[in-house]
DRENDREN-880233 format. One record per residue (C-alpha): x, y, z. Coordinates in steps of 0.001 Angstrom, whole numbers, padded with zeros to 6 digits, always signed. Example, Ala and Ser with C-alpha at 12.3 -4.5 7.8 and 13.67 -1.06 7.14 Angstrom:
+012300-004500+007800;+013670-001060+007140;
This chain:
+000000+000000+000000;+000893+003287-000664;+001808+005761+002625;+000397+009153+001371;-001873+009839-001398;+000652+011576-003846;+003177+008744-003780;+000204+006681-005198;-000315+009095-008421;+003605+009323-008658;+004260+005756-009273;+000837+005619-011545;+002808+008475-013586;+005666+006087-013745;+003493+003758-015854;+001083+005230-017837;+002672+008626-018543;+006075+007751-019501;+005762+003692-020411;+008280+001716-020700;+011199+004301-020137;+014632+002722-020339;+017183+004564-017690;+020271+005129-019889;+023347+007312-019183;+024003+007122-022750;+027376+006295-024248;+029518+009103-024118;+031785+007337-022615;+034857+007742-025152;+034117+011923-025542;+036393+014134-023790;+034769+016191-021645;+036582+019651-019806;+035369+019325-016688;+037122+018939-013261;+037436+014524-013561;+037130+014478-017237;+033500+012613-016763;+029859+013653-017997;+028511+016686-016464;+026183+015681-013765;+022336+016510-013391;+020748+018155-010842;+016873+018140-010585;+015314+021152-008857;+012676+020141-006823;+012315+017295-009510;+010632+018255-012809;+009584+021418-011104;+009171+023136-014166;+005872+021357-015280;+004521+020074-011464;+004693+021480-008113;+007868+022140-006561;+009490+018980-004197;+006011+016755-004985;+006183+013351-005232;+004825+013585-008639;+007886+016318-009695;+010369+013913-008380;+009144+010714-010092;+009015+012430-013220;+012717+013629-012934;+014035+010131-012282;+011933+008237-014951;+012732+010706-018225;+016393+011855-017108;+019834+010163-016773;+020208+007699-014884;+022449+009352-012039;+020162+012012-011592;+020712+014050-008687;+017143+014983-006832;+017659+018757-005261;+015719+019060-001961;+015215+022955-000056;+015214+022199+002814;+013138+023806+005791;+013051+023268+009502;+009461+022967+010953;+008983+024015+014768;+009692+020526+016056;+012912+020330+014066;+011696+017967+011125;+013237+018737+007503;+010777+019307+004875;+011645+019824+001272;+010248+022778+000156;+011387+025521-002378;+011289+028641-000295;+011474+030034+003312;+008356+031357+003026;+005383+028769+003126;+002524+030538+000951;+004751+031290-001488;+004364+027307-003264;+001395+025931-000841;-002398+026432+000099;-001011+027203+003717;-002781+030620+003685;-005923+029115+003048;-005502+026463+005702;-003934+028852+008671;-005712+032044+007341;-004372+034177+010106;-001237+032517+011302;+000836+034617+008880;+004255+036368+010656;+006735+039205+009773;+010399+038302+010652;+013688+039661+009622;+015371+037902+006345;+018615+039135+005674;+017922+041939+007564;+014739+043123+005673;+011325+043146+007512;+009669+040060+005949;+005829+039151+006068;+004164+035748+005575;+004001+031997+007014;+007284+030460+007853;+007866+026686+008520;+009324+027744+012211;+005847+028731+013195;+004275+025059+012501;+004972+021506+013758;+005115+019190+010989;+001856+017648+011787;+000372+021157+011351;+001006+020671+007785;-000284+017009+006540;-003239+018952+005370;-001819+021505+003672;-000424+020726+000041;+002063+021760-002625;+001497+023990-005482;+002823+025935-008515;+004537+028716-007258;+006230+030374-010556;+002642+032043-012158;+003351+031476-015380;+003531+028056-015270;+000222+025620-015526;-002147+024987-012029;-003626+022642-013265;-002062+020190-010799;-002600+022188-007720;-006256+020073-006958;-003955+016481-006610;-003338+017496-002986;+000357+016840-003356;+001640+016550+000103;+004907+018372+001521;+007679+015696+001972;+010487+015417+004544;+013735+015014+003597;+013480+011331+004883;+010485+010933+002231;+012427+011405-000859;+015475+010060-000097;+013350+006485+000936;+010251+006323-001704;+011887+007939-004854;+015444+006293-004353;+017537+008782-006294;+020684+007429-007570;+022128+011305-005827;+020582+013649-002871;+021146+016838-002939;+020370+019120+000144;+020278+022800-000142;+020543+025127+002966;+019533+028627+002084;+018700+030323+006040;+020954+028691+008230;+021046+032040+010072;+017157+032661+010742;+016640+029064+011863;+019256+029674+014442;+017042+032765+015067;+014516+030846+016358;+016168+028420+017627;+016949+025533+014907;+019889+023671+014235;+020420+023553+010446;+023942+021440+011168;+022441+019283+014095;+019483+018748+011444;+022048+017423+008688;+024626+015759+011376;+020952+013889+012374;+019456+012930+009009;+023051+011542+007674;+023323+009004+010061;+020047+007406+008405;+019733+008932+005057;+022624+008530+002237;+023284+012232+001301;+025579+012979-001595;+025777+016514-001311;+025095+019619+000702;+024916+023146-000681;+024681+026567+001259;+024806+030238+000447;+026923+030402+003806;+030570+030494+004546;+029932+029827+008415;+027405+027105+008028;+029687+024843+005685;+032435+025171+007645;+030960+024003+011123;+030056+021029+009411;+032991+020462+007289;+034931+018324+009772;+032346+016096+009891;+032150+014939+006674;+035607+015181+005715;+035438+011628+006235;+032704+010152+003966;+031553+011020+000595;+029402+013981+000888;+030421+016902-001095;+029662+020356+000459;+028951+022864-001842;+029474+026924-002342;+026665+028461-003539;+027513+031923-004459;+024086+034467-004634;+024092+037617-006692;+027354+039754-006678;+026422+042396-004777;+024855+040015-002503;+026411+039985+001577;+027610+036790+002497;+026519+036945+006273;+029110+035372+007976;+032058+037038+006472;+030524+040064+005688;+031613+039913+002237;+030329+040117-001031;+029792+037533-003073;+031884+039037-005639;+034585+039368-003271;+034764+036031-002621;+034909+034249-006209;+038127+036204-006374;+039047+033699-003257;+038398+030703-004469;+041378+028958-002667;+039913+029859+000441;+036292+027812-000893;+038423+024666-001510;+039269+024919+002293;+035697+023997+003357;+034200+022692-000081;+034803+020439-003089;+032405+022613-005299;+030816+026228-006432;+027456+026920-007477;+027093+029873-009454;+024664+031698-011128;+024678+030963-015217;+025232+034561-015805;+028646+034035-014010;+029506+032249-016235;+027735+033851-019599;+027075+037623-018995;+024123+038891-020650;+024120+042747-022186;+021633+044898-021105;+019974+043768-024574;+019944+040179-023589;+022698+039048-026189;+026105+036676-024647;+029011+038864-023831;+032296+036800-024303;+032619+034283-021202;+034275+034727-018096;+036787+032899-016755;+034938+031193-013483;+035174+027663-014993;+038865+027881-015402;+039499+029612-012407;+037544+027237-010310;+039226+024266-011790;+042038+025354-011517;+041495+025324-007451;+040187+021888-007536;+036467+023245-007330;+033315+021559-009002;+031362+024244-010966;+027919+023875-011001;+026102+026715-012700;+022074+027332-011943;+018895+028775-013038;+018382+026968-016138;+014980+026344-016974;+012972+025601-020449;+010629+028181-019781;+012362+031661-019801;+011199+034223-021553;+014471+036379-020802;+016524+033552-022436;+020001+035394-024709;+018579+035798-028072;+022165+033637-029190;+019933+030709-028305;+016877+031540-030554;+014311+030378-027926;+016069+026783-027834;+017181+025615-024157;+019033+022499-025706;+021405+024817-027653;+021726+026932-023732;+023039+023884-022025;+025449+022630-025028;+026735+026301-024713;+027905+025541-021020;+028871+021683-021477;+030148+021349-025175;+031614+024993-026143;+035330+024073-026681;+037007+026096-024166;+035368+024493-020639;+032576+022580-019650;+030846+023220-016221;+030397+019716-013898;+026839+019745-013949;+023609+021511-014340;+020786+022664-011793;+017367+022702-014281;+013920+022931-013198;+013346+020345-016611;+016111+017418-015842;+014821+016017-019281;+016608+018987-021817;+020376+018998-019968;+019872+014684-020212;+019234+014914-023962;+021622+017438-024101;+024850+015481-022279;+023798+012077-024178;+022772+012722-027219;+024009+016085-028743;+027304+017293-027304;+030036+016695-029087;+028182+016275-032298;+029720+018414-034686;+028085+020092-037599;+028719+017534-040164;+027378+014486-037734;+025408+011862-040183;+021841+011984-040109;+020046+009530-038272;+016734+010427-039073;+014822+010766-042726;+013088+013581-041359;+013037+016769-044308;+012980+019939-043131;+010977+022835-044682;+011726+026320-043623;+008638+029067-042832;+010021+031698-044483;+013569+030836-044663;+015432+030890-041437;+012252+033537-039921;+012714+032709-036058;+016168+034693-036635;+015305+036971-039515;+012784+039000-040972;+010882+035916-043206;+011622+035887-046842;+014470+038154-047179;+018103+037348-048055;+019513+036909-045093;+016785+034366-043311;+017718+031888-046406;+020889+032547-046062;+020665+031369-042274;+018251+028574-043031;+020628+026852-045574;+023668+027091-043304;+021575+026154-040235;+020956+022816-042239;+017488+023361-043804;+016715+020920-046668;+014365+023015-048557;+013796+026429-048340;+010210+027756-049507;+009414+031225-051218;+005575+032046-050729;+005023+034088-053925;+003526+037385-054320;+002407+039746-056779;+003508+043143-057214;+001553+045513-059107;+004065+045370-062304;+003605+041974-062391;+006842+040768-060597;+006326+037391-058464;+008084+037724-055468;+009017+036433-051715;+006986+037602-049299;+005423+035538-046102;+001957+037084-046836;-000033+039193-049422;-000479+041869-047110;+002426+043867-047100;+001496+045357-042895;+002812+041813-041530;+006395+041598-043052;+007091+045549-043582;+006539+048443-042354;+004402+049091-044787;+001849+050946-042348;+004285+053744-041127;+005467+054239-044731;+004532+056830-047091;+001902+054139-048843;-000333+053795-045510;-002961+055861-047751;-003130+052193-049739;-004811+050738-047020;-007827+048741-047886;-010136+045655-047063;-010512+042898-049425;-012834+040559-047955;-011640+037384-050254;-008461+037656-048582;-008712+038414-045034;-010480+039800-042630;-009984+043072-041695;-007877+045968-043658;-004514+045342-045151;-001605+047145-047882;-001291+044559-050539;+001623+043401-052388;-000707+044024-055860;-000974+047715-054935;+002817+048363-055069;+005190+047696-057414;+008716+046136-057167;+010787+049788-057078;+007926+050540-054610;+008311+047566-052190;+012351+047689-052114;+011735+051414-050462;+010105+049391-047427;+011749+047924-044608;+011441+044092-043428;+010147+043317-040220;+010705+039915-038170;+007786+037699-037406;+006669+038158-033243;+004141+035502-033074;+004009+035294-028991;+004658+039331-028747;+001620+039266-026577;+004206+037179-023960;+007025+039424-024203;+008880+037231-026452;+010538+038823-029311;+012996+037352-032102;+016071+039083-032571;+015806+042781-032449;+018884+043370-033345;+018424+042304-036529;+014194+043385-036589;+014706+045169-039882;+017503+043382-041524;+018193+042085-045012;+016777+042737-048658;+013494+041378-050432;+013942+039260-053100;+012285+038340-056000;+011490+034369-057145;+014156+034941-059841;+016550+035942-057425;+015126+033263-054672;+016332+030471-057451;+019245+031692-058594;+020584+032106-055007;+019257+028210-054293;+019888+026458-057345;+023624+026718-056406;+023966+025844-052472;+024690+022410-052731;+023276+021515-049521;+019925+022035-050373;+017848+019497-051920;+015140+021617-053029;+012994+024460-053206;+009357+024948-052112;+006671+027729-054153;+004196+028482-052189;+000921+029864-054107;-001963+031353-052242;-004970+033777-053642;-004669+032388-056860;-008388+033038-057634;-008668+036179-056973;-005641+037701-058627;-006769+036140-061297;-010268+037651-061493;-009964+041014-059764;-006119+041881-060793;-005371+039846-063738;-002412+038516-062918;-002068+034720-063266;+000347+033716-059854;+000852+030571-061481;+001684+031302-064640;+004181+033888-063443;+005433+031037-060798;+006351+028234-063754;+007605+030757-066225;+010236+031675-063571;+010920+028162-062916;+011607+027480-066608;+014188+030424-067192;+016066+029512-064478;+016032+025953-065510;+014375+024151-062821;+011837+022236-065402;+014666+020636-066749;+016442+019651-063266;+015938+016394-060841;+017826+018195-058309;+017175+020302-056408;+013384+018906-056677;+010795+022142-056911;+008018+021171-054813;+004773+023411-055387;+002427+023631-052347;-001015+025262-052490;-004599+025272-050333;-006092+025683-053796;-006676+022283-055773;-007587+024241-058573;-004015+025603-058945;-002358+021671-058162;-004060+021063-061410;-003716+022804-063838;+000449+022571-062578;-000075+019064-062777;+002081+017135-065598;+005247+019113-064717;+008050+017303-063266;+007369+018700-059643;+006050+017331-056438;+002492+019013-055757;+001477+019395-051876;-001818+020014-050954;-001630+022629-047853;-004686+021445-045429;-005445+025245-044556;-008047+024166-041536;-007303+021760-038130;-009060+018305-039304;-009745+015037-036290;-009524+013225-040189;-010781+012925-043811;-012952+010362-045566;-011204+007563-047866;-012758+009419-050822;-011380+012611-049836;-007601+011425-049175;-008319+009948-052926;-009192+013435-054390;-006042+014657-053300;-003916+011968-054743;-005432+012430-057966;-003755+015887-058294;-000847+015742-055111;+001888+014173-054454;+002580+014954-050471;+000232+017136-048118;+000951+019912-044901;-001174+019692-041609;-001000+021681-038832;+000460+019880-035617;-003060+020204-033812;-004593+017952-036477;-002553+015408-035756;-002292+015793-031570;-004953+017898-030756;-005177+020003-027621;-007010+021546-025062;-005921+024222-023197;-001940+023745-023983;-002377+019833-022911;-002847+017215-025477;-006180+015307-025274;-004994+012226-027567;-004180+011893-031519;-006037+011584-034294;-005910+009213-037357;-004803+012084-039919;-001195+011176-040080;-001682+007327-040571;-004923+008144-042824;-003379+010061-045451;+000281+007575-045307;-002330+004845-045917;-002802+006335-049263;+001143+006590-050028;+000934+010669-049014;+004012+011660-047479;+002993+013777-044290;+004597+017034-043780;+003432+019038-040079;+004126+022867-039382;+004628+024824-037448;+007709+023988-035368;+008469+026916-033814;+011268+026774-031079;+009366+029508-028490;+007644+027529-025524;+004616+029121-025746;+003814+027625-029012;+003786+023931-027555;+001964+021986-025614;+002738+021646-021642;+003494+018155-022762;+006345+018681-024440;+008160+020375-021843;+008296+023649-022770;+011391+021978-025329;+011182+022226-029001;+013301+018864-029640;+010974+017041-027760;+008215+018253-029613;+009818+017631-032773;+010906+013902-031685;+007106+012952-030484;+006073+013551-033692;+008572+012107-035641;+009161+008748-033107;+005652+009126-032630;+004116+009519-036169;+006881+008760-038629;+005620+012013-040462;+008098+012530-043535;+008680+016339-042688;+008443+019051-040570;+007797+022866-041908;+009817+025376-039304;+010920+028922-038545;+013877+027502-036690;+015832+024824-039207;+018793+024922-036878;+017022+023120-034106;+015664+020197-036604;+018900+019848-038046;+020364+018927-034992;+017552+016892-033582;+018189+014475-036738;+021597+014320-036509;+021673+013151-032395;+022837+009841-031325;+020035+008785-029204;+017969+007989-032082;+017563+004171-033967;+018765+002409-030620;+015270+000488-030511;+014587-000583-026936;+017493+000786-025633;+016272+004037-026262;+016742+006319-023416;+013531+008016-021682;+014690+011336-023219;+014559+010635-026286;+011075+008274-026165;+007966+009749-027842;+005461+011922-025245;+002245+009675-024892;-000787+011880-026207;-002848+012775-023112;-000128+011579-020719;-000453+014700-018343;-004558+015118-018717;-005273+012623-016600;-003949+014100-013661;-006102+017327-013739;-009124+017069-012018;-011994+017396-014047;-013755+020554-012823;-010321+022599-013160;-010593+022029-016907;-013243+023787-018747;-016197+022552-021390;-014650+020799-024103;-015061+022246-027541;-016784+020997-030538;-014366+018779-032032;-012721+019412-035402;-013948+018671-038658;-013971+015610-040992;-012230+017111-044079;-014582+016440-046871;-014570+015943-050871;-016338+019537-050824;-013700+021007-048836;-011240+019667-051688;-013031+020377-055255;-012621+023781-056616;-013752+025189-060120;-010785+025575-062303;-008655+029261-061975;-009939+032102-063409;-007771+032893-066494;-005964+035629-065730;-002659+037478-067460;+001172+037267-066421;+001717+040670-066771;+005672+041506-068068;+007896+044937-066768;+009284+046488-068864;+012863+045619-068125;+014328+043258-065785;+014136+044680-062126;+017172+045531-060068;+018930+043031-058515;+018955+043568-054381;+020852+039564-054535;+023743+038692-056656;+024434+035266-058288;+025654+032621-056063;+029327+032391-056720;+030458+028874-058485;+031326+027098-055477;+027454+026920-054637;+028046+029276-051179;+025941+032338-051753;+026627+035586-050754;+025385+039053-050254;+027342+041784-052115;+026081+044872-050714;+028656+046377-048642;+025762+047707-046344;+025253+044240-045844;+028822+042886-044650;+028154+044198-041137;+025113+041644-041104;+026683+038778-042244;+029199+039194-039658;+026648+039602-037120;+025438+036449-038503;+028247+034155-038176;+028935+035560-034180;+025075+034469-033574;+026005+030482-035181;
């Protein structure tokens, strides 16, 4: 039987949310690592998988152990109750991660922290029986509540060590100096518990407190640990700054075996959130004979160095696998990202064979770094790996097709704040609401605007490079295939063709027409590779391509739970592959998926390749499931699915995914690199926290398909050829940009690689 209510739904986790998980430290085994013993950096779970469940629950913990390496260190806080028990908790103050002030309404106290006058419940003013009714819960806002109702009970130290059985304990003592305030032992509390319970290591903020208990443990295999707080931070008992004393670090070693430290210690941010050159903290505490562990990494940050483009994978391999150092392990609020990280992608190398036939389509070129469609997002997304790049055509006025990520010209420019803001209009048949067209200007016109990068979650305070906000040069489709017909990496090209219809009918100008009579001069009609693949929502312009020696994809432009069998035939009658969104293939409800669908294995049925967008690599755009981690996204749906492709903003973080060693190891896969079960987490929200359901998705019909064939319409010719913003690739098949305005960028380009 279980002993306390939470253990029970921890160990059901253990089954049906993760099943089958192999623990694997991997085989890294022969890679030379630069830390302080030469072995993997080390793991250290904060509060278990505290970034998805309650702080130091038994459900947080189980979760760390059963999708992380397998010498996983668990991280407890601990707190001293009035009775002298050791709870794990995150912080000194109670109501900052429980329900306490709902249970003790008016027991709250103001006491002096560090010196500053400090109001709320403290553990020092309750016996630890006082609290078996009083329960765990997320205490960072941002993250999900969902879990709150599962009554997750607060744990003693004794707890964890004894039901979870980490491979490594970890205790951290923050307040040595207020328990002894009120008269609690921190050192008679760890002298105590490690006659009984195995710990591995003890951390503290304090000089005095590590030092009393130093001689004690000089004898066994417990590692006490510096943890350094903020520079300017006083160290209490030697008056010092923190600051002061990482220039002492020889005077550490005297009382500890290892640092903790901040990862801006380590990786100073500008006051623009972009890396400033490292320091030297690694070296220097290596050289002293100190373990560096560096802190506050977690999936979900919204701060995170632009450098990393939103990916926390690419944030730990910047402190593990950079050349120069490696720190000896990682604190992480998600245990499952640094696991992947150590395992399966350090030490990769660029050129790394693939071990996954997974294609990937850019969104605009390389658009999570770069305003979408101009020069220098392809240039990013073919040197970040991408193996087709896509140009969604527009038309100008003067009949000129070129890139553009939409028709309306207020979404990728600043089109709005130019001088042509008097163009604004509404065209129904397009969109809803107003917009400044691309068939209002012409080319000369456009190439007077200014890019702008894509800020889908704005809305969160999460912005894509502003640095480079404005940067790089439209092109046109001429110039978009003369710049990709010679990077030999690639091995194709994607045309995108929207609004076909109604440029047509209302502007005469034939998209299409204009589209393959580009293709032809620049010789594409007569090439195998690269393959041109042309991708509509429009049937009606899929056939009358058809016949050409391209692959046609059918863009499903609405979320779909499936299609009928005659349906899937329509579309093979005139396609060759089709694009879903990812919510038609694992929908969810609010951010948590509710289960799968049969779209994927549906349409492969039928000998469709399955391409899914959009991976992007910000949190916010995936599901709590997936950890607020874009690679694990990316793997559930390819380990998960077997979908031929995925369609991205981010090619960089694909490109590595494929190339990582974890994958094709068959049962000895390990649990970070396993597909996420759809609906793994739902079950564990009680079902009057969630709200109504919604009405599901549709059935995608033969009438959703069918289209009357496309208007007529005219290619309409300039005059003379338009000015080239892009020169030709040069022979060697590595493009460049010539502008001299321009050098500056590309620079600024290669630092951000």
């Amino acid at each position: 039987m279980c002993r306390v209510r939470d253990l029970c739904i921890a160990l059901f986790v253990l089954h049906s949310v993760i099943v089958a998980l192999v623990s694997a430290r991997g085989s890294n085994t022969t890679s030379r690592w630069q830390t302080l013993s030469g072995a993997a950096p080390l793991v250290v779970a904060r509060g278990g998988f505290s970034g998805l469940f309650p702080d130091s629950s038994s459900l947080a913990y189980a979760l760390a152990i059963r999708t992380s390496v397998s010498d996983l260190i668990l991280w407890c806080d601990v707190q001293l109750t009035k009775d002298g028990v050791g709870v794990c908790f995150p912080y000194l103050k109670l109501d900052n991660s429980s329900n306490i002030a709902d249970v003790f309404k008016n027991k709250q106290k103001e006491y002096l922290v560090d010196g500053v006058p400090t109001r709320g419940w403290f553990s020092v003013d309750f016996n630890h029986s006082d609290l078996e009714n009083v329960f765990l819960t997320q205490g960072i806002y941002s993250r999900t509540a969902y879990f709150d109702s599962n009554l997750f009970q607060i744990l003693t130290v004794q707890d964890v060590r004894q039901q979870m059985k980490p491979s490594a304990f970890w205790l951290n003592i923050e307040h040595d100096a207020f328990y002894l305030q009120h008269n609690l032992s921190m050192r008679s509390f760890v002298l105590s518990v490690s006659r009984t319970v195995v710990v591995d290591y003890i951390s503290s903020p304090e000089v005095g407190f590590l030092r009393s208990i130093a001689a004690r443990f000089a004898k066994n295999k417990t590692k006490l640990v510096f943890r350094f707080r903020q520079k300017v931070d006083i160290e209490p008992s030697t008056n010092q700054t923190y600051e002061s004393l990482l220039k002492n670090l020889t005077f550490i070693k005297t009382f500890a075996s290892g640092i903790i430290v901040p990862k801006s210690y380590i990786w100073p941010l500008d006051s623009n959130l972009y890396l400033q050159p490292s320091t030297s903290v690694v070296s220097d505490a290596h050289k002293a004979g100190l373990e560096v562990f560096a802190s506050d990494f977690v999936n979900d940050d919204a701060q995170m160095s632009y450098n990393y483009s939103y990916d926390p994978l690419a944030e730990y391999l910047n402190f593990i696998d950079n050349g120069e150092f490696s720190v000896d392990g990682v604190i992480s609020d998600f245990p499952i990202t640094p696991s992947a990280a150590i395992d399966c992608f350090a030490h990769l190398g660029k050129n790394a064979p693939k071990q996954a036939d997974l294609l990937i389509i850019t969104k605009f070129g390389a658009s999570g770094d770069y305003p979408g469609c101009t020069d220098l997002a392809y240039l990013r997304a073919i040197d970040d790996g991408a193996d087709v790049i896509d140009c969604p055509v527009q038309m100008t006025k003067d009949g000129i097709p070129i890139c553009l990520p939409t028709i309306n010209l207020i979404e990728s420019t600043n089109a709005a704040q130019s001088s042509f803001s008097n163009l604004l209009t509404t065209i129904p048949e397009i969109q809803q609401g107003s917009g400044i067209f691309t068939f209002s200007l012409t080319w000369n016109d456009i190439q007077t605007l200014k890019p702008s990068i894509s800020n889908p979650q704005a809305k969160y305070q999460m912005f894509r490079n502003p640095k480079f906000k404005d940067a790089g040069n439209f092109v046109t489709l001429s110039h978009f295939l003369a710049l990709t017909k010679n990077a030999s990496s690639l091995s194709g090209v994607l045309i995108s063709i929207e609004n076909a219809a109604y440029l047509a009918e209302k502007q005469n100008l034939s998209v299409t027409n204009a589209v393959l009579t580009a293709l032809s001069k620049a010789g594409y009609d007569q090439l195998i590779t690269p393959k041109v693949m042309i991708q509509s929502p429009n049937s009606s312009v899929l056939k009358k391509v058809k016949g050409a020696n391209y692959e046609l994809v059918y863009k499903v432009d609405e979320t779909i739970r499936g299609a009928l069998n005659a349906t899937v035939e329509d579309i093979k009658s005139f396609a060759q592959s089709v694009v879903v969104d990812k919510i038609s293939v694992l929908p969810e409800r609010k951010a948590f998926l509710t289960g799968q669908t049969d779209v994927v294995a549906k349409l492969q049925s039928f000998k469709l390749p399955v391409y899914v967008e959009t991976f992007s690599n910000e949190f916010i755009s995936q599901a709590w499931d997936f950890f607020s981690d874009a690679t694990v996204e990316i793997n559930s749906f390819y380990q998960g699915f077997n979908i031929s492709g995925v369609v991205t903003d981010f090619p960089k973080t694909s490109a590595r995914y494929r190339r990582n060693r974890c994958l094709n190891r068959g049962n000895k896969t390990p649990p970070y690199m396993l597909a996420i079960p759809p609906a793994g987490l739902l079950q564990f929200i009680a079902a009057v926290s969630m709200p109504p359901a919604e009405a599901p998705y549709p059935i995608l019909t033969e009438a959703d398909v069918v289209e009357p064939p496309l208007p007529a319409g005219s290619a309409k010719s300039p005059s003379a050829s338009p000015t080239r913003t892009t020169p030709a690739p040069l022979p060697s098949g590595q493009p460049k940009v010539a502008a001299i305005s321009n050098l500056a960028m590309l620079l600024a380009v290669i630092l951000l690689l």
